[in-house]
C-alpha positions in Angstrom: 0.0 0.0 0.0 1.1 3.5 -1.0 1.7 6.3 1.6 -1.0 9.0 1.7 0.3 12.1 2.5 -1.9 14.4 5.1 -1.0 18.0 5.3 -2.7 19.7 8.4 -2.1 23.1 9.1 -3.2 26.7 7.7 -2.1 26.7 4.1 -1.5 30.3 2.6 -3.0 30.3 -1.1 0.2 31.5 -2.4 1.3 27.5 -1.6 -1.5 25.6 -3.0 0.1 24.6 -6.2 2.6 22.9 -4.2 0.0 21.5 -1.8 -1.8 19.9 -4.6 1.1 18.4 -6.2 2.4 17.1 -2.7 -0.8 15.7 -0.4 -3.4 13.5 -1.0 -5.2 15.3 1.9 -5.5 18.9 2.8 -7.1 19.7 5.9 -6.9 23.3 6.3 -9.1 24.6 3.5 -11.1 28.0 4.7 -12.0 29.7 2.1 -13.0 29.6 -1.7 -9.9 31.0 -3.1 -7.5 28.4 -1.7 -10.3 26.0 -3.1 -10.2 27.4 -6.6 -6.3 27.7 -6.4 -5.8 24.2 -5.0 -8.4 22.5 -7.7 -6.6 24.6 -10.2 -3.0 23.5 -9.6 -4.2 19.4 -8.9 -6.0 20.4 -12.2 -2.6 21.6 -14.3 -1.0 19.0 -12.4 -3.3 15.5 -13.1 -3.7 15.2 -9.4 -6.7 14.8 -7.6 -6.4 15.6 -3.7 -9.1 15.3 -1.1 -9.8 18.7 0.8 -11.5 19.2 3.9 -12.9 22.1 5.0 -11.7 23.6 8.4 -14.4 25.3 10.5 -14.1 27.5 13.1 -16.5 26.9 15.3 -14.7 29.0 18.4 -13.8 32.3 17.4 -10.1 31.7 18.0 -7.6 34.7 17.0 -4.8 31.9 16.7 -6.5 29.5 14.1 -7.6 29.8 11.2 -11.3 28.1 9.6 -13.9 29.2 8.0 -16.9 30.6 9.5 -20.6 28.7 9.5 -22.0 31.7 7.5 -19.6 31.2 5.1 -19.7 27.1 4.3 -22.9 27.3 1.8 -20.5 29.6 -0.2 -17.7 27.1 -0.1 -19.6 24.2 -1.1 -21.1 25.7 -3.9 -17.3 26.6 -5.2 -16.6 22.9 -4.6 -19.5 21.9 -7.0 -17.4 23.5 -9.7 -13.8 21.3 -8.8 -12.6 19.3 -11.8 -9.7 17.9 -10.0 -9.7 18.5 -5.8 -12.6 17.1 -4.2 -13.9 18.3 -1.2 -15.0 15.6 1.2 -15.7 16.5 4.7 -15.0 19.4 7.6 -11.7 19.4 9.6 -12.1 21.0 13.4 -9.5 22.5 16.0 -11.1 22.8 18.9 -10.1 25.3 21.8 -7.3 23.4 23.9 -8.0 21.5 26.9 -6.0 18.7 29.0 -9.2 17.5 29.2 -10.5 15.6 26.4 -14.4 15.7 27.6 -13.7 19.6 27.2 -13.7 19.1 23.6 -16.7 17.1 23.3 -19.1 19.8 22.5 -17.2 21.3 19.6 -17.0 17.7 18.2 -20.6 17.7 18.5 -21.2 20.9 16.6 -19.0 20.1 13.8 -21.3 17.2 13.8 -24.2 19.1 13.7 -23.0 21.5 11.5 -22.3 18.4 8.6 -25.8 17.3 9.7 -27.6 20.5 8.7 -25.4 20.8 5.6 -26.9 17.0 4.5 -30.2 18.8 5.2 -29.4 21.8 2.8 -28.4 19.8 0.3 -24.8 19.3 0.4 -24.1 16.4 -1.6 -23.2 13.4 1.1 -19.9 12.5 -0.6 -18.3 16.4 0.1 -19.2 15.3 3.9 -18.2 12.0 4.0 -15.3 12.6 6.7 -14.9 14.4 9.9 -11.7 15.0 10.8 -11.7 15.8 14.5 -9.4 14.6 17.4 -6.1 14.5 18.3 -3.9 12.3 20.2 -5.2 13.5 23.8 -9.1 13.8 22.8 -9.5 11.1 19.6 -11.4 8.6 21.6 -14.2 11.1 22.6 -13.4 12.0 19.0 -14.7 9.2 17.5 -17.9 8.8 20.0 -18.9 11.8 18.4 -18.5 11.3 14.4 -14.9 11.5 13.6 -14.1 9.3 10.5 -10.3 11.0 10.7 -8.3 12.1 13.8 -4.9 13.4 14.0 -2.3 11.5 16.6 0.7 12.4 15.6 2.0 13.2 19.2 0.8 9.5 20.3 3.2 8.0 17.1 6.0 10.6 17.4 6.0 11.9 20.8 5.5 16.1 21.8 7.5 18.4 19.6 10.4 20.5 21.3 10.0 24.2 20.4 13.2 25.5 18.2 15.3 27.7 20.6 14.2 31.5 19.9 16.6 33.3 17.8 19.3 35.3 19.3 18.1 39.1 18.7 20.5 41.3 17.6 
């Protein structure tokens, strides 16, 4: 079996022809310029990469997501892909130690894929929910998630790079 390559992680559009080339799966799509730039470069490129769209839910100033006012509008831009397809909502939920903490946001992405079924989202563009990380997935995946992210269980916590010396 082939590795499938996951990028996670805001993605500035400027990058998108080299996301598309790269990953099978984008996580981080938030708005319908990085949709229409991603499809375009898998497009030039013959690739064919699976997007998910990232929703914030929380308001965060630190992350990045689209808005629920703003999902019809990127749905409709994904009905016009020839190449990227979208297929499901990607959620970063405010940090917690404590994974029940997180359970409500899981439950409103949830929600939120539920009442874009009922709108008339196609069900293959919300096929996945990618929700959960190492500390929260199994409360994760008693609320929905199809997809959840444990890279610190596999590769341990990540060591901040010493601050550069200001000159």
């Amino acid at each position: 079996m082939a590795v499938r390559w996951h990028l996670i992680g805001h993605l500035q559009s400027n990058k998108a022809r080299r996301a598309a080339t790269a990953f099978d799966w984008i996580h981080s799509v938030d708005s319908a310029r990085l949709l229409r730039r991603l499809d375009q470069a898998a497009s030039d490129a013959g690739t064919a990469p699976n997007l998910l769209i990232q929703v914030d839910l929380a308001g965060e100033a630190t992350k990045h997501g689209a808005r629920f006012d703003a999902l019809r509008a990127l749905f409709e831009a994904a009905r016009t892909c020839s190449a990227a397809r979208v297929r499901g909502l990607m959620l970063m939920p405010p940090w917690s130690e404590d994974p029940e903490a997180a359970r409500p946001w899981f439950r409103r992405l949830r929600d939120v894929r539920d009442r874009l079924l009922d709108a008339g989202v196609e069900p293959a563009a919300l096929a996945d929910l990618s929700m959960g990380m190492s500390h929260d997935f199994e409360v994760a995946i008693e609320e929905g998630a199809t997809i959840v992210r444990v890279g610190t269980a596999i590769f341990g916590r990540r060591t901040p790079p010493p601050a550069a010396a200001e000159g």
